[in-house]
Biopython code that builds the backbone (N, CA, C, O; Angstrom):
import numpy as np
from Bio.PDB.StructureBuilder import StructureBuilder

atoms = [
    (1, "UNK", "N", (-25.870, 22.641, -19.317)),
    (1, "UNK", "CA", (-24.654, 22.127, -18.708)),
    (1, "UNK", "C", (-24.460, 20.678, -19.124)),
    (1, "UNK", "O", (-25.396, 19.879, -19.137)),
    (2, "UNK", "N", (-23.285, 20.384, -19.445)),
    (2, "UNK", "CA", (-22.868, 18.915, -19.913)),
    (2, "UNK", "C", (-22.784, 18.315, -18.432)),
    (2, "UNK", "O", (-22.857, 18.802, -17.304)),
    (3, "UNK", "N", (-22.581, 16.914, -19.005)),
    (3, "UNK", "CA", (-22.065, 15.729, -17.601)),
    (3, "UNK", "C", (-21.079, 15.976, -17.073)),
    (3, "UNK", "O", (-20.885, 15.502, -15.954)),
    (4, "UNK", "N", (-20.143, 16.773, -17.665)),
    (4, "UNK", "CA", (-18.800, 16.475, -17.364)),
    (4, "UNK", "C", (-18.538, 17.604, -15.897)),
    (4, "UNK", "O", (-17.833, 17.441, -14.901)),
    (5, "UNK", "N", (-19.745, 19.139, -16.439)),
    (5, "UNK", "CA", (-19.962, 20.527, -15.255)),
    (5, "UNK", "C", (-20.260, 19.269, -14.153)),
    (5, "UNK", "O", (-19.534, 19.024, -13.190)),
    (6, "UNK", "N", (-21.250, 18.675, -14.443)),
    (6, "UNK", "CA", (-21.961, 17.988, -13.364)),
    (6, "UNK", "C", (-21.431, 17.457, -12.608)),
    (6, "UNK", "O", (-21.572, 17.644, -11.399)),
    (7, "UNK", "N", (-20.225, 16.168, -13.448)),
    (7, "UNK", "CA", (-19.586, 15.481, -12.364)),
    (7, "UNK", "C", (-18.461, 15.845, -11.751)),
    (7, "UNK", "O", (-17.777, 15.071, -11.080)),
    (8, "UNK", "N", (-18.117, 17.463, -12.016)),
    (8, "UNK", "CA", (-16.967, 18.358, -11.393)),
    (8, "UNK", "C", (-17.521, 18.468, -10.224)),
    (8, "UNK", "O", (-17.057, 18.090, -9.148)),
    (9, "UNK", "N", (-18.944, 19.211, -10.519)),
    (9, "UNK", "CA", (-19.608, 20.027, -9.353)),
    (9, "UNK", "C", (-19.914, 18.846, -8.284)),
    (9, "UNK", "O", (-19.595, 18.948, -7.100)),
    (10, "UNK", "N", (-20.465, 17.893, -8.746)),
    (10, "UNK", "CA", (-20.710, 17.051, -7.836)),
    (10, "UNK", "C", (-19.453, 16.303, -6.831)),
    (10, "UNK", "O", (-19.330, 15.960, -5.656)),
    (11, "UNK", "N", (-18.765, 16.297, -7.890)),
    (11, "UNK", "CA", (-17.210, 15.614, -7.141)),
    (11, "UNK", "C", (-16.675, 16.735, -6.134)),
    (11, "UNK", "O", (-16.710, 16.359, -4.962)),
    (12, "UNK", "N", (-16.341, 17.623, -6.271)),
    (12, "UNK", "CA", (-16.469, 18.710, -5.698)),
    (12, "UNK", "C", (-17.160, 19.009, -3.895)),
    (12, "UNK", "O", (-16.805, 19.269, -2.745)),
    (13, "UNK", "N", (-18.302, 18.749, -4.711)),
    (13, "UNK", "CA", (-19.152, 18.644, -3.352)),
    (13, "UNK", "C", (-18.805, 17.883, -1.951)),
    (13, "UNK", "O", (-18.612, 18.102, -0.755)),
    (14, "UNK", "N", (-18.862, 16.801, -2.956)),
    (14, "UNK", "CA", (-18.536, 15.605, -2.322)),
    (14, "UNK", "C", (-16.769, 15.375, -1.555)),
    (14, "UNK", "O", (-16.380, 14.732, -0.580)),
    (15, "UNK", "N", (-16.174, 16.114, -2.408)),
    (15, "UNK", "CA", (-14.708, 16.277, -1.865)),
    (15, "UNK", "C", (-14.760, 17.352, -0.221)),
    (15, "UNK", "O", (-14.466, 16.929, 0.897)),
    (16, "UNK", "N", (-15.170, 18.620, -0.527)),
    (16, "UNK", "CA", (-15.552, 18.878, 0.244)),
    (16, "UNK", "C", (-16.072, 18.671, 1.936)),
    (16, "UNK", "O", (-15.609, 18.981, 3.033)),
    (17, "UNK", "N", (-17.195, 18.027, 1.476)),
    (17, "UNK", "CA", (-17.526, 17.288, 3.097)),
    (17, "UNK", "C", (-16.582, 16.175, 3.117)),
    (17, "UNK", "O", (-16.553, 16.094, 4.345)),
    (18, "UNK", "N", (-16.011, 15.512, 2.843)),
    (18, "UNK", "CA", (-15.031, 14.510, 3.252)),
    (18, "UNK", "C", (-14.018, 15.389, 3.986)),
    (18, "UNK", "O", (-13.430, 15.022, 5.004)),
    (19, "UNK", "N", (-13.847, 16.649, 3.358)),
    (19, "UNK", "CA", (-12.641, 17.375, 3.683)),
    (19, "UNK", "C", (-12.581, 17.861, 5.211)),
    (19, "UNK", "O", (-11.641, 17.961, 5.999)),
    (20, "UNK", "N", (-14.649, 18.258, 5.375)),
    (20, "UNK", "CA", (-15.001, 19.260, 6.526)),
    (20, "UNK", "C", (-14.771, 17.854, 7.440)),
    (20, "UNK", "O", (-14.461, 18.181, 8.585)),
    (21, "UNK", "N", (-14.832, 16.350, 7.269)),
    (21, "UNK", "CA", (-15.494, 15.456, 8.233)),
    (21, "UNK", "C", (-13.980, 14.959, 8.508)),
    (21, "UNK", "O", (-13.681, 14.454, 9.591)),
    (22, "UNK", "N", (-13.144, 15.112, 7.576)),
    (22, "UNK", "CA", (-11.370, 14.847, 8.314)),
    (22, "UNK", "C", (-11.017, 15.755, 9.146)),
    (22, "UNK", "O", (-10.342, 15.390, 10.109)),
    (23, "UNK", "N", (-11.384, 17.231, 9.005)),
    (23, "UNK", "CA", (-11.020, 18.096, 9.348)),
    (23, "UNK", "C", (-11.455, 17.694, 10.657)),
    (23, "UNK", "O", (-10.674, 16.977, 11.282)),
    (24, "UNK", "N", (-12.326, 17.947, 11.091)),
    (24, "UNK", "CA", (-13.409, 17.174, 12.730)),
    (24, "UNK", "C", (-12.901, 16.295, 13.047)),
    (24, "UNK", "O", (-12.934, 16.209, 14.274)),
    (25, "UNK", "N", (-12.046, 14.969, 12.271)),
    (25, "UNK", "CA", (-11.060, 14.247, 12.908)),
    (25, "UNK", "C", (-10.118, 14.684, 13.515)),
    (25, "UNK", "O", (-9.911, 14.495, 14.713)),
    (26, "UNK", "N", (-9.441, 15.315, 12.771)),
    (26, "UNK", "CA", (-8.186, 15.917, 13.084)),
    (26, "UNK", "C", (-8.280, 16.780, 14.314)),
    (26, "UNK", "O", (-7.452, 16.672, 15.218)),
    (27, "UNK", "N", (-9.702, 17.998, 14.377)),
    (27, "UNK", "CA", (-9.584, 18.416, 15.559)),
    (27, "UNK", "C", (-9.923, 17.778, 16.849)),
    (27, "UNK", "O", (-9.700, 18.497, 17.822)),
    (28, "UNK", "N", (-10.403, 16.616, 17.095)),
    (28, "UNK", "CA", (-10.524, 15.642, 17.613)),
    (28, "UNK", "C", (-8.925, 14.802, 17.879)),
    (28, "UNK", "O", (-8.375, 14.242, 18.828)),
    (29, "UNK", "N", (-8.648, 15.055, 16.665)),
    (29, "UNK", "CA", (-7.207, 14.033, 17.182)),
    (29, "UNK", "C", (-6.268, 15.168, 17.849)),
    (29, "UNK", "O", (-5.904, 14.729, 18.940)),
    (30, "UNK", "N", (-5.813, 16.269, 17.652)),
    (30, "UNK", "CA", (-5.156, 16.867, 18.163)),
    (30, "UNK", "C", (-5.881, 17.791, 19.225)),
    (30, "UNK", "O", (-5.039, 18.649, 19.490)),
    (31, "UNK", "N", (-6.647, 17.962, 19.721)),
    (31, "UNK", "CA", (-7.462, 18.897, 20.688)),
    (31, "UNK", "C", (-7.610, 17.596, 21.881)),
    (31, "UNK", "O", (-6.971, 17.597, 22.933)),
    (32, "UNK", "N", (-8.382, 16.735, 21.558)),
    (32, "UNK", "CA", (-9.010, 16.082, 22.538)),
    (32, "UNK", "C", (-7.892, 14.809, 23.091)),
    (32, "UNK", "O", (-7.758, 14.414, 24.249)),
    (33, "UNK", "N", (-7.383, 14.477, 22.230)),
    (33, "UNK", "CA", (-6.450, 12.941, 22.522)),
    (33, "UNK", "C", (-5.196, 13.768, 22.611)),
    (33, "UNK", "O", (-4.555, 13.319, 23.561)),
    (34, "UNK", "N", (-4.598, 14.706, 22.092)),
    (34, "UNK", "CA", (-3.130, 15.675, 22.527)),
    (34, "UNK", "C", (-2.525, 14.860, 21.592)),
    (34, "UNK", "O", (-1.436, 14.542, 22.069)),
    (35, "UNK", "N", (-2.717, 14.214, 20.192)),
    (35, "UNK", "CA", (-1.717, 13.622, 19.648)),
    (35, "UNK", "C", (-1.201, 14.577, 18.712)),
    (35, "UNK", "O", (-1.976, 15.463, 18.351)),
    (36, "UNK", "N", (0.030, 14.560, 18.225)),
    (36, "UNK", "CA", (0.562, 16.230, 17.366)),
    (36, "UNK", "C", (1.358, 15.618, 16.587)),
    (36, "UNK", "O", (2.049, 16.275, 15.808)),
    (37, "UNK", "N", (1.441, 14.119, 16.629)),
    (37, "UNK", "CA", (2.478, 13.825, 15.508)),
    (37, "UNK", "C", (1.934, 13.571, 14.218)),
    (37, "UNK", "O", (0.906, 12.941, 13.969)),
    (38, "UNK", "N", (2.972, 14.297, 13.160)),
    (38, "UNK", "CA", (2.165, 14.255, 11.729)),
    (38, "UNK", "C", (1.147, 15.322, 11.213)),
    (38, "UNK", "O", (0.775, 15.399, 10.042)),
    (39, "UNK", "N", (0.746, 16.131, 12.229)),
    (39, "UNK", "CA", (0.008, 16.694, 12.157)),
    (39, "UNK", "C", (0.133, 18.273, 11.128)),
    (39, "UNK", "O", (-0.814, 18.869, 10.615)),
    (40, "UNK", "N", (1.041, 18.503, 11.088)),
    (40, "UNK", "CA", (1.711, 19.321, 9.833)),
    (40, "UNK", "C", (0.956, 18.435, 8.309)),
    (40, "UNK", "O", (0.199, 18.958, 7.491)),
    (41, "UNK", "N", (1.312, 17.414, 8.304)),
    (41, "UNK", "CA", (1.239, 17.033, 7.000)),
    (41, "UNK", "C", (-0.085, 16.535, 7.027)),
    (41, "UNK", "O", (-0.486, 16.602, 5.865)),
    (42, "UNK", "N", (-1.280, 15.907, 8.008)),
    (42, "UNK", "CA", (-2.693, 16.061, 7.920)),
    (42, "UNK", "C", (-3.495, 17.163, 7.742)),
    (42, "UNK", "O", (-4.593, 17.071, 7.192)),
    (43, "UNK", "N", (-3.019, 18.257, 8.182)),
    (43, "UNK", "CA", (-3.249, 19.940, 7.774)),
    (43, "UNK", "C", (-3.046, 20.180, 6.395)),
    (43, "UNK", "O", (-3.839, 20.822, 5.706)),
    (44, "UNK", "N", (-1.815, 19.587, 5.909)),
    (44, "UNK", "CA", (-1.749, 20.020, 4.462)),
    (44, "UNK", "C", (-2.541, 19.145, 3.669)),
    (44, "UNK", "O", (-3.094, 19.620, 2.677)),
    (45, "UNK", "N", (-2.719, 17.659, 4.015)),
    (45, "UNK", "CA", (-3.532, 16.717, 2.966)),
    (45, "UNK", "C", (-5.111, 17.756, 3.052)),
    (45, "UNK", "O", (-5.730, 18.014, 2.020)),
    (46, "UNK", "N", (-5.465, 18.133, 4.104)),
    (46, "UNK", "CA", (-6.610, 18.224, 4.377)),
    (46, "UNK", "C", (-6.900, 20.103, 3.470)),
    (46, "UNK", "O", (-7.610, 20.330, 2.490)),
    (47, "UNK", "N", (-6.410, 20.683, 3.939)),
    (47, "UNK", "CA", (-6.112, 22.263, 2.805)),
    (47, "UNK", "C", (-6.178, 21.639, 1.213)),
    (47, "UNK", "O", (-7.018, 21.753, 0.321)),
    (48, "UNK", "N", (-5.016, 21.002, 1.297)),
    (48, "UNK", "CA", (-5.176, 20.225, -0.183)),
    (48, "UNK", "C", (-6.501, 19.711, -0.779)),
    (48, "UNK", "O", (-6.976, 20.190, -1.809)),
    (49, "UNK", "N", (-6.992, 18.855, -0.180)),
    (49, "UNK", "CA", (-8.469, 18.534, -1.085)),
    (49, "UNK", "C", (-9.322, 19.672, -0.944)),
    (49, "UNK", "O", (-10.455, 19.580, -1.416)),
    (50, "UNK", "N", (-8.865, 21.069, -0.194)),
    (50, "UNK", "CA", (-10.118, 22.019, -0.659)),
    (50, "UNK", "C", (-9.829, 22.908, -1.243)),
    (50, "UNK", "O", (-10.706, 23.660, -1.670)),
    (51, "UNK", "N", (-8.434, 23.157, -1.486)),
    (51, "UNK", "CA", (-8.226, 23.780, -2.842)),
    (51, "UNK", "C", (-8.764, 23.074, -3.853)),
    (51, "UNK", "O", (-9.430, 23.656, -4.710)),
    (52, "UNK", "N", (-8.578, 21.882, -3.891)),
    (52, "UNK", "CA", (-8.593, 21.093, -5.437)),
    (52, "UNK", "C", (-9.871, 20.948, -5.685)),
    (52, "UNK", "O", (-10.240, 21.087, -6.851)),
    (53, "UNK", "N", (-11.036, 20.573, -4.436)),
    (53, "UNK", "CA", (-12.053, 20.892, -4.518)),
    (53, "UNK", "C", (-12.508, 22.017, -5.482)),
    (53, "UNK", "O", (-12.896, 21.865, -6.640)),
    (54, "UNK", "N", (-12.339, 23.677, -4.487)),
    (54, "UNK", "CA", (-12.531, 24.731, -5.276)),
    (54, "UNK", "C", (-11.652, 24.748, -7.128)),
    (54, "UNK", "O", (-12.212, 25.542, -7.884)),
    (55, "UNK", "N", (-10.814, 24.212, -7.567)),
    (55, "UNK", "CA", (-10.319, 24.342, -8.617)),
    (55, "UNK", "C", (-11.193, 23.210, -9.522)),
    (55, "UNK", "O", (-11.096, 23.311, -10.745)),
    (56, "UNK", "N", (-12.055, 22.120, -8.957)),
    (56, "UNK", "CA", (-12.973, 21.249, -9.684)),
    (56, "UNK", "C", (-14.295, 22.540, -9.817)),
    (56, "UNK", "O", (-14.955, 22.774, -10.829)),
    (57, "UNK", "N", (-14.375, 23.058, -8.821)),
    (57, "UNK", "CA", (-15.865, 24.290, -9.180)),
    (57, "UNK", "C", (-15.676, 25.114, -10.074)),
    (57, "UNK", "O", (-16.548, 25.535, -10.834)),
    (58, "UNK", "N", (-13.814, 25.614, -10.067)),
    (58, "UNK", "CA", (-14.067, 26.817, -11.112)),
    (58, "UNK", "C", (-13.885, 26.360, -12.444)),
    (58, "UNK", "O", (-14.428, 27.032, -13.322)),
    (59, "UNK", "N", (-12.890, 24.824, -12.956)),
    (59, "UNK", "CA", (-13.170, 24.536, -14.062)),
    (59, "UNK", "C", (-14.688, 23.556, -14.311)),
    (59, "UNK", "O", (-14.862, 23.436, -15.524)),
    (60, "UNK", "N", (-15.274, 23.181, -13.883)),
    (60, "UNK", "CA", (-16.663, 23.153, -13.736)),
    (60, "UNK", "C", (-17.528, 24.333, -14.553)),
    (60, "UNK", "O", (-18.205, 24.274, -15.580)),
    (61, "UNK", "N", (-17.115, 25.737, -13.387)),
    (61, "UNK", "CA", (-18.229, 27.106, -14.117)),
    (61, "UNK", "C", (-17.388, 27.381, -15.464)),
    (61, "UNK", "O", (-17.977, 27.957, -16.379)),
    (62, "UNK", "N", (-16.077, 27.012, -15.631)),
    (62, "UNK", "CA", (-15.190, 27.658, -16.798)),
    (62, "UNK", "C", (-15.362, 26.778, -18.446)),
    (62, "UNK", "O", (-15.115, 27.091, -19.611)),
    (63, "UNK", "N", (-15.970, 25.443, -17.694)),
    (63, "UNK", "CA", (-16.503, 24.813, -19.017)),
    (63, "UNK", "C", (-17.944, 24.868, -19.580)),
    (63, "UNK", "O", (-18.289, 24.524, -20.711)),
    (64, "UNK", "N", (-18.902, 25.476, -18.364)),
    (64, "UNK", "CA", (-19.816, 26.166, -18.922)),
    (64, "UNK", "C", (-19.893, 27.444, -19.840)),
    (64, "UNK", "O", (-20.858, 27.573, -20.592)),
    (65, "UNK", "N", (-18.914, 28.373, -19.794)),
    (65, "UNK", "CA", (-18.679, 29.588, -20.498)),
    (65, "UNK", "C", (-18.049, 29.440, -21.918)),
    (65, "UNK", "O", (-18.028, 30.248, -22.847)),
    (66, "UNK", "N", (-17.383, 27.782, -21.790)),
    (66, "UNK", "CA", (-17.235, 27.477, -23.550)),
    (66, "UNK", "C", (-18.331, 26.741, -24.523)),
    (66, "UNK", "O", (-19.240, 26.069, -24.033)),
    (67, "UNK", "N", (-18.177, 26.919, -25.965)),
    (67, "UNK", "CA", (-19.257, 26.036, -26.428)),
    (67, "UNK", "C", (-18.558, 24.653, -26.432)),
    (67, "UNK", "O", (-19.414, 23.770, -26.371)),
    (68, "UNK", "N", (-17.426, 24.211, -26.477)),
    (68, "UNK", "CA", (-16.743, 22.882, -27.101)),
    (68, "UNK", "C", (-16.624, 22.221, -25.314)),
    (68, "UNK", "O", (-15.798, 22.615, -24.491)),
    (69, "UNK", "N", (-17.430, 21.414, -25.134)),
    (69, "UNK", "CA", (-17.586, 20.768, -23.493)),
    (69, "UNK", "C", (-16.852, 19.651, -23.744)),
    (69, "UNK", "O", (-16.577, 19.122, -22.667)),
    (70, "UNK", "N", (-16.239, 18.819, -25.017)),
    (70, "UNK", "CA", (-15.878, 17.912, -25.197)),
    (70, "UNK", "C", (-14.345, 17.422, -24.497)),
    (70, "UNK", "O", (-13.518, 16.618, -24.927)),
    (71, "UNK", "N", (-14.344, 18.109, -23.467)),
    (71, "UNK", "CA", (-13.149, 17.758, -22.695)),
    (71, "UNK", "C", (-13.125, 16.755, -21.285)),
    (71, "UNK", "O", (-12.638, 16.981, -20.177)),
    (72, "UNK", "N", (-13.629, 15.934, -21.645)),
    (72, "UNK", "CA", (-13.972, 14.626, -20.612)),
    (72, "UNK", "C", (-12.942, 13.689, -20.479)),
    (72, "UNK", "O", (-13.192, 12.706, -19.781)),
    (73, "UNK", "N", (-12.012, 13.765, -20.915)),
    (73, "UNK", "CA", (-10.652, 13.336, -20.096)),
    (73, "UNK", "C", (-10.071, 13.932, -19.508)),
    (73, "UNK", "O", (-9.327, 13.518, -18.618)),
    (74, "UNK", "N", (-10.325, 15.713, -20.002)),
    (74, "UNK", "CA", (-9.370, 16.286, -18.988)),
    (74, "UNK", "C", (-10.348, 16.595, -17.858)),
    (74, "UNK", "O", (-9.809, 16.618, -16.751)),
    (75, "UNK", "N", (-11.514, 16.811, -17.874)),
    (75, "UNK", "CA", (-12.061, 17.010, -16.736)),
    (75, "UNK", "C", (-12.260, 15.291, -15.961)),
    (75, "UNK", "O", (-13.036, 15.485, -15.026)),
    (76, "UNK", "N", (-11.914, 13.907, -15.984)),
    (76, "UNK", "CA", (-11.834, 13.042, -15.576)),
    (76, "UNK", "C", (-10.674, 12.999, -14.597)),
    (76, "UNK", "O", (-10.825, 12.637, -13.430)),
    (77, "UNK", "N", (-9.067, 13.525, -15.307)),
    (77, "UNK", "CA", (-8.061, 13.513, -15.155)),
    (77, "UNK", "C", (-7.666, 14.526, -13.714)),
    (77, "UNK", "O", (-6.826, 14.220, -12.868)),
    (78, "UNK", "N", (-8.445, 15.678, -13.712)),
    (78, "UNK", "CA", (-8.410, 16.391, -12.780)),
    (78, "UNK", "C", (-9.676, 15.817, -11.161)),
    (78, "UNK", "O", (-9.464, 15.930, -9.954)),
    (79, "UNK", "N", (-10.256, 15.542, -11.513)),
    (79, "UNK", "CA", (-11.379, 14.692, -10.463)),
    (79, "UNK", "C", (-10.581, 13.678, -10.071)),
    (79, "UNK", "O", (-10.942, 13.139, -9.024)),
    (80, "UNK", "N", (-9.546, 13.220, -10.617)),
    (80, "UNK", "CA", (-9.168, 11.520, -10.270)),
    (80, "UNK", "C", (-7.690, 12.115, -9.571)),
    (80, "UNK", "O", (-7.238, 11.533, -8.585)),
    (81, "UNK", "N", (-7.012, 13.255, -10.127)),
    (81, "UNK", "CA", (-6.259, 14.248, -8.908)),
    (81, "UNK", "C", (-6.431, 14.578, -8.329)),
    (81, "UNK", "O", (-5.458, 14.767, -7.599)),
    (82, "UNK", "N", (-7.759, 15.106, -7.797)),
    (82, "UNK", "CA", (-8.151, 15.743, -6.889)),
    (82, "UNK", "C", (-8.250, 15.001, -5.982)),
    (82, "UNK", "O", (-8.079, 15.672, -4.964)),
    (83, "UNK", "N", (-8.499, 13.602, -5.644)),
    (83, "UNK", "CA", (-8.636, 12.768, -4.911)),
    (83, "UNK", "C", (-7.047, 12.183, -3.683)),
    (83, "UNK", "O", (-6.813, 11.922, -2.503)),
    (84, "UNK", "N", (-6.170, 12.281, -5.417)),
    (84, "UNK", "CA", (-4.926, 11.101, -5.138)),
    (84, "UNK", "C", (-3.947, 12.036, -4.886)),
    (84, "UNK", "O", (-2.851, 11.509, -4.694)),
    (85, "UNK", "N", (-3.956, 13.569, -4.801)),
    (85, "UNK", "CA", (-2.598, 14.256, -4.905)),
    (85, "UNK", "C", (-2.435, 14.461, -3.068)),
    (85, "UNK", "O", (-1.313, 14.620, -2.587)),
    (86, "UNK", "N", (-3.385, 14.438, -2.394)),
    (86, "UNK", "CA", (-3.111, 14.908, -1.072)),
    (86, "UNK", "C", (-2.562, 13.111, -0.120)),
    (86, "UNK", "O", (-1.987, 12.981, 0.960)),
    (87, "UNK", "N", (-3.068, 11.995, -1.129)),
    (87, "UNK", "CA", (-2.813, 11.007, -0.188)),
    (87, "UNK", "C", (-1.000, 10.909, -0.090)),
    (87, "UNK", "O", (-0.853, 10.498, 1.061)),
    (88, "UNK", "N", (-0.175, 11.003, -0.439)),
    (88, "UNK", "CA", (1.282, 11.078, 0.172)),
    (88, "UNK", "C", (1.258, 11.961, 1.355)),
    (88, "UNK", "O", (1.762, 11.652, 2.434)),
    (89, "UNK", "N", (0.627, 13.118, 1.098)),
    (89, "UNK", "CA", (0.679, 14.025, 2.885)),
    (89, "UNK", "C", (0.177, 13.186, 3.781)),
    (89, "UNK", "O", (0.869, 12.998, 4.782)),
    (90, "UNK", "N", (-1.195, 12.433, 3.668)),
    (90, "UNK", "CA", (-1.922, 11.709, 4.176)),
    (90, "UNK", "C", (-1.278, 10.457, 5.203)),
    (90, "UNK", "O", (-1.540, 10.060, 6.339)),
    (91, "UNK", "N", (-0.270, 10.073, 4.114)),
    (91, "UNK", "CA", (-0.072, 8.630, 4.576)),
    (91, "UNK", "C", (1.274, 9.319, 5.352)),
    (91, "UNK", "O", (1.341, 9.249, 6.579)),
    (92, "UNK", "N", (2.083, 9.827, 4.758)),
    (92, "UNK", "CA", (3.306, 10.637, 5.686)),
    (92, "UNK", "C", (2.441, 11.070, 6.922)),
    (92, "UNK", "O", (2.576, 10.028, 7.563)),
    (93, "UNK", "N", (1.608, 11.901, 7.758)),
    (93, "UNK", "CA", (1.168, 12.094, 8.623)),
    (93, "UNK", "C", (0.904, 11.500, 9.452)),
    (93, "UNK", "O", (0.897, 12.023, 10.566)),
    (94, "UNK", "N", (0.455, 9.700, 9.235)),
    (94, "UNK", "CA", (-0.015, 8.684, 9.310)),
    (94, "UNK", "C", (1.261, 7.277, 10.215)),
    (94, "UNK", "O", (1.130, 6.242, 10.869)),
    (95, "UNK", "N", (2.341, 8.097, 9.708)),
    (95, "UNK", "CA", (3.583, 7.608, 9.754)),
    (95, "UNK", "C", (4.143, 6.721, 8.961)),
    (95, "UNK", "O", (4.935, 5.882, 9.391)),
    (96, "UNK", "N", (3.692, 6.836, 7.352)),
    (96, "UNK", "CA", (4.794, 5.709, 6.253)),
    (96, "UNK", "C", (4.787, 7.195, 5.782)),
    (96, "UNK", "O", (3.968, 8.113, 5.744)),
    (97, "UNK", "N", (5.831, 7.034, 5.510)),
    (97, "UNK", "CA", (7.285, 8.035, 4.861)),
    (97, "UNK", "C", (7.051, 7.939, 3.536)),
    (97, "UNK", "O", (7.809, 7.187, 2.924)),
    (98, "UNK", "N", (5.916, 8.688, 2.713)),
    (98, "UNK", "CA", (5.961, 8.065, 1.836)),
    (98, "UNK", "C", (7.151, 8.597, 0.578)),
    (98, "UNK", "O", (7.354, 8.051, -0.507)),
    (99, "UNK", "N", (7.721, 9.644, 1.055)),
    (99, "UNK", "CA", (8.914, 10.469, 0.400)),
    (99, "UNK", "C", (9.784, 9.967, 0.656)),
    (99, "UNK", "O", (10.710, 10.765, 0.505)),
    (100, "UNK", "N", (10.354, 8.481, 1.192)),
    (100, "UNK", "CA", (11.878, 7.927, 1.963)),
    (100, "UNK", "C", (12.272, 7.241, 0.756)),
    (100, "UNK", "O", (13.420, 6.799, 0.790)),
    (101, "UNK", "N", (11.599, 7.034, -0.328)),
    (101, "UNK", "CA", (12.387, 6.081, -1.656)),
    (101, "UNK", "C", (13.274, 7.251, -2.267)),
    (101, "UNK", "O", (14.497, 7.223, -2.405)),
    (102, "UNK", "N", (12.187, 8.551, -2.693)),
    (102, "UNK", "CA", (13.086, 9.826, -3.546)),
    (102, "UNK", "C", (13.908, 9.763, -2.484)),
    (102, "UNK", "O", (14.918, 9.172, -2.867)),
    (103, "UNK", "N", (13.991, 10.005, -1.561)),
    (103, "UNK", "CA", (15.149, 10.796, -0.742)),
    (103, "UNK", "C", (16.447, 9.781, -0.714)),
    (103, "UNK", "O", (17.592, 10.216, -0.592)),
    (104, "UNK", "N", (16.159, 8.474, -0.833)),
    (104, "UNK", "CA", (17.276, 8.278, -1.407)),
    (104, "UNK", "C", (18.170, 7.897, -2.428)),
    (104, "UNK", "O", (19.377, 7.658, -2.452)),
    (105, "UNK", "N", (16.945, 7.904, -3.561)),
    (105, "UNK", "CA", (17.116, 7.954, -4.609)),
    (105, "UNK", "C", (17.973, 9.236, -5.433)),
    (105, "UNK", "O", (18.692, 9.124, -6.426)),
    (106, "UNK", "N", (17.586, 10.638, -4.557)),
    (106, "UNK", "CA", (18.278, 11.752, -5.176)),
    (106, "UNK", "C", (19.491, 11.860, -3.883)),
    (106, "UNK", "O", (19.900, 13.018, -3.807)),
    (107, "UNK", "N", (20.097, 11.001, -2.945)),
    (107, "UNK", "CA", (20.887, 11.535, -2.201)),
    (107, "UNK", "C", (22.293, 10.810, -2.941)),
    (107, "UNK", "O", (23.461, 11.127, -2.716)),
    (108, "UNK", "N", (21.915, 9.995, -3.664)),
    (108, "UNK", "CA", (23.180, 9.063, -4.373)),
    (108, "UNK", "C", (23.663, 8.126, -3.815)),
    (108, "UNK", "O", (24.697, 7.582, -4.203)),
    (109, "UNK", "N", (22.849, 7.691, -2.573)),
    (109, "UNK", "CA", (23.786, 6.552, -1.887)),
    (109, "UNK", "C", (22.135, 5.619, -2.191)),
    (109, "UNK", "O", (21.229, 5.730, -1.365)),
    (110, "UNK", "N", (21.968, 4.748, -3.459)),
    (110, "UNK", "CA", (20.728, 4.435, -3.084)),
    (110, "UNK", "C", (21.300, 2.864, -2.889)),
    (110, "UNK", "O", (22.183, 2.393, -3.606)),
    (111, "UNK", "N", (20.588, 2.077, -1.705)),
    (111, "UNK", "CA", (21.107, 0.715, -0.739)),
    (111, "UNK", "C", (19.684, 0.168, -1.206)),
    (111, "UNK", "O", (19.026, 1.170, -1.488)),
    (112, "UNK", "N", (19.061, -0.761, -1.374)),
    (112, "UNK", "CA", (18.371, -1.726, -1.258)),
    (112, "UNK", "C", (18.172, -1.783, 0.025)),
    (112, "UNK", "O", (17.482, -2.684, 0.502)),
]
sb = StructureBuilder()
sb.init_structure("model")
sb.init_model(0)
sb.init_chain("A")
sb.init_seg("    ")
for serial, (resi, resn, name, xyz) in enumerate(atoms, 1):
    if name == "N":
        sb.init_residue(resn, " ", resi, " ")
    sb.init_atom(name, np.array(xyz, "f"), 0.0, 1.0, " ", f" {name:<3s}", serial, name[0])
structure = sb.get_structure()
C-alpha cells in the first residue's frame, strides 16, 4: 500500500470520530437543552462528513487494486473536501447564512 491508501484510510478514520463526537453534540444539543434551530442543516453537515468519510475508504481500497498509485493530488484534493464541503451546512446551522450572497446574487436585485 502507498502513502497516499494510508493517508485516505487514516483521514477517514479520523473524519469519522469527529463525525460520531458532533453527532453526541448535537444529540445533546437538541435532546437535552431543546434547542432545534438549525438543526436540519447540522444533521446534514454531520451525514455529510460520513459519507465523504466512507468515499475516502473506498477510493483508498480502489487505489490499492491499481498498479499506477501515482495519484496524490487527486487523492489530496478529495481529503481536503472531505473536510471543507460540509462546513457551509455547518456554519448555516450555526446561524451565518452562508448561502445569503448567491441568493442574491442569482435573484437580480444584487444591493451592496
Amino acid at each position: 500500500m502507498s502513502s497516499q491508501t494510508h493517508l485516505l484510510a487514516a483521514n477517514a478514520l479520523i473524519q469519522i470520530s469527529f463525525s460520531a463526537v458532533f453527532g453526541a453534540w448535537l444529540l445533546h444539543r437538541v435532546h437535552v437543552r431543546g434547542s432545534r434551530s438549525g438543526v436540519h442543516d447540522l444533521v446534514a453537515a454531520h451525514v455529510d462528513w460520513i459519507m465523504l468519510a466512507l468515499v475516502e475508504v473506498a477510493l483508498s481500497y480502489a487505489m490499492t487494486l491499481f498498479e499506477k498509485n501515482d495519484i496524490g493530488a487527486s487523492a489530496l484534493l478529495v481529503l481536503i473536501g472531505g473536510w471543507l464541503n460540509p462546513v457551509p451546512y455547518l456554519a448555516r446551522g450555526l446561524g451565518v447564512n452562508a448561502f445569503a450572497l448567491r441568493e442574491r446574487w442569482c435573484s437580480g436585485r444584487w444591493r451592496p
